[in-house]
N, C-alpha and C positions, 0 to 999 in steps of 0.2 A: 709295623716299622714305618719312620717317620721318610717321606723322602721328599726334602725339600725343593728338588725341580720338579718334582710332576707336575704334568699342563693343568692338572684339576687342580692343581694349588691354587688358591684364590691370591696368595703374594706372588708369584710367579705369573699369574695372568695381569694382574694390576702392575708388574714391571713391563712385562711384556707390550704390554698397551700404553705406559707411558713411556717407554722407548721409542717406542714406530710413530706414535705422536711429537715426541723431541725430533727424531729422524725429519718429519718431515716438518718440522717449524725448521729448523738449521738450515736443509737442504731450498728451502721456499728463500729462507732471511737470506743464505750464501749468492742464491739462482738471483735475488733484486742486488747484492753489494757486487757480483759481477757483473750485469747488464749498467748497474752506475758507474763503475769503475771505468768499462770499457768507453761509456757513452764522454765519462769526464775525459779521458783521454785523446779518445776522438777529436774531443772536440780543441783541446790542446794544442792537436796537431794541426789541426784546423787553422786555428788563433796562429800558430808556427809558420805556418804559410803566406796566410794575409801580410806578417810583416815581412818573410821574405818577396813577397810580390810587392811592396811598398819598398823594401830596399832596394830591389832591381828595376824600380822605377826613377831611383835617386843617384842612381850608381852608373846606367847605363849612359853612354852618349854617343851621335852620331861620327865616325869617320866620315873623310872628304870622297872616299871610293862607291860610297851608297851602302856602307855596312856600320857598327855599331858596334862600342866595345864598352870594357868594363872603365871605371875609371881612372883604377891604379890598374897595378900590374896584378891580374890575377893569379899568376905564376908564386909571387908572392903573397899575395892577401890569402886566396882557396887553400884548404888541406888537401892533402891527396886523395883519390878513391878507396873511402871504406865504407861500410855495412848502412852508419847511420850517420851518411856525408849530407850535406842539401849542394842540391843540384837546379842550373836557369838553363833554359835556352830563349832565343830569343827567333821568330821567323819572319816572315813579310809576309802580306796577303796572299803571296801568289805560291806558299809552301816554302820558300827555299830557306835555308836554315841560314843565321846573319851572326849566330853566338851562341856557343856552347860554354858548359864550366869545364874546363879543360880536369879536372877529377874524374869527369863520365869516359873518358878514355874512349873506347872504338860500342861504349854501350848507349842502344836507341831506349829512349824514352817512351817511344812511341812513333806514330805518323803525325805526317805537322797540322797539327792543330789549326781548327777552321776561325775565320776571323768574324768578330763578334762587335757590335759596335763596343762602343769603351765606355767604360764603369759595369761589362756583366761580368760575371766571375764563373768559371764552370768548373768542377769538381769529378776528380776521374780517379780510380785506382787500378794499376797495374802489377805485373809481376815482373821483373827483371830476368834478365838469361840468369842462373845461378840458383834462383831459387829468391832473390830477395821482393818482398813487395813492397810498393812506394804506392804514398798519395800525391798525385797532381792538383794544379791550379792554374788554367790556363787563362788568362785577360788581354784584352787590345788594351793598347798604349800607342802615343804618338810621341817618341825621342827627334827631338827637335827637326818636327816638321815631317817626321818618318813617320808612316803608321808601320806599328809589329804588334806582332800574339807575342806573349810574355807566356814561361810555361817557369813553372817551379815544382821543385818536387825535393818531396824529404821520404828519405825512407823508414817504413811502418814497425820495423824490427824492435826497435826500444818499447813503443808499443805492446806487439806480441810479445817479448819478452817478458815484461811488467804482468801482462793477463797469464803468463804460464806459469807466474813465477806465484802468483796469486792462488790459480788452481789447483800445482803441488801441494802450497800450505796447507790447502780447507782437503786434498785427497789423504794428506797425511792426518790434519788435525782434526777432522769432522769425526773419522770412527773413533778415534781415542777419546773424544768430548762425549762419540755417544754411547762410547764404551765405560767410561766413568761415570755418565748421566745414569746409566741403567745400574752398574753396579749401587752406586747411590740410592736408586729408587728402589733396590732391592730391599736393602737395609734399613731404609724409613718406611718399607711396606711391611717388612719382617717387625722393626720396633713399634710401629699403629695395630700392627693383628697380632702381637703378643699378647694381648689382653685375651680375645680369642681364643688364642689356644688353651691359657690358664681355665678359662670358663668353661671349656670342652673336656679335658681334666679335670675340673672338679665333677663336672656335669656327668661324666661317666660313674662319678661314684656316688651317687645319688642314686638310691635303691627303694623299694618299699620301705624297705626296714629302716635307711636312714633319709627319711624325707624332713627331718629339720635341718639339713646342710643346705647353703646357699652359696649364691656363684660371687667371686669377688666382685665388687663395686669400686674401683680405682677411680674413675673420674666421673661423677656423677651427672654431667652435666653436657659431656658426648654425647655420641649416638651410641658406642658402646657401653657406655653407661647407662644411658636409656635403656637397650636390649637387656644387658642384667638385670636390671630395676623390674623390666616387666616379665623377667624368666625364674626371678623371686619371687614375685604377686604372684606368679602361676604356681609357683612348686608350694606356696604356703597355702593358696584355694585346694592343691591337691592334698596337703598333709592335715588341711580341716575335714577334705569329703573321705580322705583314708579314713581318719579318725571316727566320721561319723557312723562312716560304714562298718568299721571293728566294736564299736560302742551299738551301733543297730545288730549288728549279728548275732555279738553277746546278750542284748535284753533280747532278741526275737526267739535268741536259742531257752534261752530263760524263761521266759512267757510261755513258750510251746514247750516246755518240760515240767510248767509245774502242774497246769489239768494233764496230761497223759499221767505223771506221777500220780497224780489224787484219784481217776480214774482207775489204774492199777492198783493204789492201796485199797479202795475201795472196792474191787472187787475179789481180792484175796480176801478180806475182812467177810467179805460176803458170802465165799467158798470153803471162809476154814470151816464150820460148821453147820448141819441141817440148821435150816431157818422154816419160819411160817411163811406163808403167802405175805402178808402185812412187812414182815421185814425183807423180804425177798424186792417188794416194792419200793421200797426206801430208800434198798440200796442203787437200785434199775434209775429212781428217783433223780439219787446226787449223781452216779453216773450220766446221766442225761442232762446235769445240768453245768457238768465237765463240760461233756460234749456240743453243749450248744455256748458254751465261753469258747472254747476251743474254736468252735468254726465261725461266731463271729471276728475270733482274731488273724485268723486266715484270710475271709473275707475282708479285712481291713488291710493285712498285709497285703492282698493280690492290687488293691484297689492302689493302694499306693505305687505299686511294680508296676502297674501299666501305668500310673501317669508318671514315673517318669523315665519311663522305656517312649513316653508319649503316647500309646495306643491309644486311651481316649481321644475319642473325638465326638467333640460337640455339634448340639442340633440348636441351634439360637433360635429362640423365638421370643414375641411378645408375651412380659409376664406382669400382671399386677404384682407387685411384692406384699403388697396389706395383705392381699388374698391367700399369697403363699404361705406366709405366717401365722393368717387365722387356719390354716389348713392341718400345719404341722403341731400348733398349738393345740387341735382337737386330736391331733393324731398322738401327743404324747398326755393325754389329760390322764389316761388311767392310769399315771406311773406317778403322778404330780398328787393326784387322789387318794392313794395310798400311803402319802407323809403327809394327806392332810393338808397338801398346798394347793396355790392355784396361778394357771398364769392368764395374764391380761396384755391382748395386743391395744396398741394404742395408736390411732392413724387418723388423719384428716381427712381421707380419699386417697385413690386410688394413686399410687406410685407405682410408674410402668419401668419393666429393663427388659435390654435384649440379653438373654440368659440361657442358659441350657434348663430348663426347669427340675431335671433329675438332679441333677452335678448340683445346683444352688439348695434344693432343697436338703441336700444331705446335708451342706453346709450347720443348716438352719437347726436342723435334727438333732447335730454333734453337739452345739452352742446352747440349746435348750437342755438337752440330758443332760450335759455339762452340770446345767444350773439346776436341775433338780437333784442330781445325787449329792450335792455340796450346798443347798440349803436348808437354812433347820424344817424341824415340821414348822406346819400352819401361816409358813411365810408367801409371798406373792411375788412370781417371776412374773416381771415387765417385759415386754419384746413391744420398744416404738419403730415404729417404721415411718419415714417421713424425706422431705428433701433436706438438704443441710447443704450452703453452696451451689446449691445448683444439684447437686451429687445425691441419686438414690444411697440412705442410709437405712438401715437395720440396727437396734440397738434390743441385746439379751442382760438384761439388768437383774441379779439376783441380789440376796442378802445372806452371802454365805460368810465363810474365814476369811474370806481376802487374798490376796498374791503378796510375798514380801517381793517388796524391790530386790533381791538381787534373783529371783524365781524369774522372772517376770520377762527377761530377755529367753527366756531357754523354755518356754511353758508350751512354746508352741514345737520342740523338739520331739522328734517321734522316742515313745515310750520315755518321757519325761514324766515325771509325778515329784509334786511339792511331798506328799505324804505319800509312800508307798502302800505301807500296810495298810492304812484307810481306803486307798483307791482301789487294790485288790480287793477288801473287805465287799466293796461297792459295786465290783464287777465291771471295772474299767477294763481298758486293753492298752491305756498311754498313746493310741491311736488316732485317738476322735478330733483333738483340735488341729494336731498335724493334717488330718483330711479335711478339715473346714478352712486350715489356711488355702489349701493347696485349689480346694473346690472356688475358694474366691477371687485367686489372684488369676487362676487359668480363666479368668473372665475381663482379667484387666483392672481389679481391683484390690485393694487390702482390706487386712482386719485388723481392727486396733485396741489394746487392752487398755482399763483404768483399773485399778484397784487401791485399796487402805484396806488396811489387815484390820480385819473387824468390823468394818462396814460394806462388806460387800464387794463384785467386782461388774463391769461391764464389758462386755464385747459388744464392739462395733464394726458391722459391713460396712463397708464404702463401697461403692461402686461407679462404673463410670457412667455418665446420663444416658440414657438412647438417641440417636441422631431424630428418631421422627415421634419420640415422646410429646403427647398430646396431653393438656393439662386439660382435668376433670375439676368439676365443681365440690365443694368440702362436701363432707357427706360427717352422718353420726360416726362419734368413736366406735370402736365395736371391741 
């Protein structure tokens, strides 16, 4: 069952995380637009004062009694005491208060402001009886011929009102932005991993049995298009090595049932009836010669199971190859002698690798029998051995039937055969070149076929150089 908030949901964690990240960009952007807000206000008030200290500089003048008043009537010009009234007073050096704005009623500003020479400006904030706060502005002035501190003050209230009125909106409107930002993010995280889940659904139903199904490809050009793309190329490598492996089962089941079978007919044939010694023999004969097809195909099969369970493992050393090839060339002459052929290595000197010398030689073994069960009598297997590029080569040259081009990709398939019933006739196993690919490349190297039907085919080793390969003087062919 599908449950689209679980925290292990990969769209529910991608909202998640881009909500707490919108959270905190909003609450960062909100925390800089109220530190400007307030700082622009401020400084408003600021601005707001300078010209009332510049007005009660123009406004104010001396009485004949040693005091100092406004110019008109302030009774008329001032409003009355409210919240965000501006308020003067005016002192004399020695404290005593010379002028008040008759709106401040029986409320103190403060203690009377110290005197300061003229032109400093001092900057004060207080709280009023009531609860109200004001900013001050206190400066000397000389009203004709008078020195006085000049004090103005405006109250801070329109101010804090403005910042509060500021904070409600972003306390109201910041969760509902980041409540619709994440709903949002849900839905464009839900519409981007839709792909996903379709590919998880199909991907469930992809079985052994049907491994030709693939994941849909919507946007090729994504990243989850990518991920399809490469969970296609995975499931099509897997529906070739299924393949290869239901096609190996079947011929290895095949192969190993038909000496057991020939075995078995041959020895009822040999039990129906009293026999002599001579045919008793005969039959002991082909049985034994079941038996030993039989367990060269086992032995081929094992060899292949460990190398690619990987068991082997090689022992590298320094190998002439000319040598290895006149070695195996003598070791298969009595099979070449018998149809009447012969083979001829062919080498300038000595070509060094670092080789497992076992693992390579079988190579070598496969690729010559090869060429002897499939060339006519009295013909001559070549095997050059020589550099090519830089690159130890090995070439097995016969003059057999050939490979048709469309064989020729699949030749080296285990239990492949261009001719069946000839290669069985011949006492193949369809094993030998699959172990000679497998013996060359586990060295870092390939084999490479040429053929024309009718004139014969070649295999060629490549191999990679040896790092401390020492070049020897030519020597006779041999």
């Amino acid at each position: 069952m599908k449950r689209p908030w679980h925290l292990h949901s990969v769209r529910v964690r991608l909202t998640l995380w881009y909500t707490l990240a919108l959270t905190v960009v909003l609450v960062l952007y909100a925390g800089g637009v109220f530190v400007f807000l307030r700082h622009n206000l401020s400084a408003e008030l600021d601005r707001q004062l300078r010209e009332d200290f510049e007005v009660a500089e123009q406004m104010l003048e001396r009485t004949g009694t040693g005091g100092v008043r406004w110019r008109t009537d302030p009774h008329h010009e001032e409003e009355e005491y409210v919240e965000n009234s501006q308020w003067a007073e005016v002192w004399n050096p020695e404290g005593r208060l010379l002028y008040r704005s008759p709106s401040l009623g029986k409320v103190e500003l403060g203690p009377a402001p110290s005197f300061e020479p003229q032109g400093h400006l001092a900057s004060a904030a207080t709280r009023l009886p009531g609860g109200i706060h004001v900013r001050l502005l206190n400066g000397s002035y000389v009203v004709d011929g008078l020195p006085v501190v000049i004090r103005v003050a405006r109250s801070e209230e329109p101010l804090r009102q403005e910042l509060r009125k500021f904070l409600l909106v972003l306390a109201l409107g910041l969760p509902l932005a980041v409540g619709i930002a994440g709903l949002g993010g849900y839905i464009l995280a839900r519409r981007a991993l839709a792909p996903v889940s379709r590919m998880t659904d199909q991907a469930r139903m992809i079985t052994a049995e049907r491994l030709g199904e693939r994941l849909p490809v919507e946007n090729p050009e994504d990243e989850l298009g990518h991920l399809a793309r490469v969970f296609n190329e995975t499931f099509t490598r897997l529906e070739r090595s299924f393949e290869q492996m239901r096609r190996f089962t079947a011929d290895a089941s095949h192969e190993l049932r038909t000496p057991l079978t020939a075995i078995r007919s041959v020895g009822e044939v040999g039990l129906r009836e009293p026999r002599d010694e001579k045919a008793y023999r005969e039959v002991i004969g082909s049985m034994l010669e079941e038996v030993d097809r039989l367990s060269r195909l086992v032995d081929s099969l094992l060899t292949l199971s460990r190398a690619d369970a990987g068991y082997v493992k090689l022992t590298p050393e320094r190998v002439d190859l000319a040598e290895l090839a006149l070695e195996v060339a003598n070791h298969l002459g009595v099979l070449a002698e018998e149809k009447r052929q012969s083979i001829s290595v062919e080498t300038m000197g000595p070509v060094y690798v670092g080789v497992d010398r076992l693992v390579l030689r079988q190579a070598i073994i496969n690729l010559i029998d090869n060429a002897i069960k499939y060339s006519p009598e009295g013909t001559c297997i070549r095997v050059v051995v020589r550099k090519q590029l830089g690159r130890p080569t090995l070439e097995v040259i016969d003059k057999g039937p050939g490979i048709a081009a469309e064989h020729r990709e699949r030749i080296f398939d285990r239990f492949y055969r261009v001719d069946k019933a000839r290669s069985r006739e011949l006492g193949g196993t369809g094993l030998g070149l699959s172990i000679a690919r497998w013996a060359v490349e586990v060295h870092g190297g390939r084999i490479e076929l040429e053929s024309e039907e009718g004139r014969g085919s070649t295999f060629r080793i490549v191999l990679p150089a040896p790092e401390n390969a020492q070049s020897s003087q030519p020597s006779p062919g041999r």
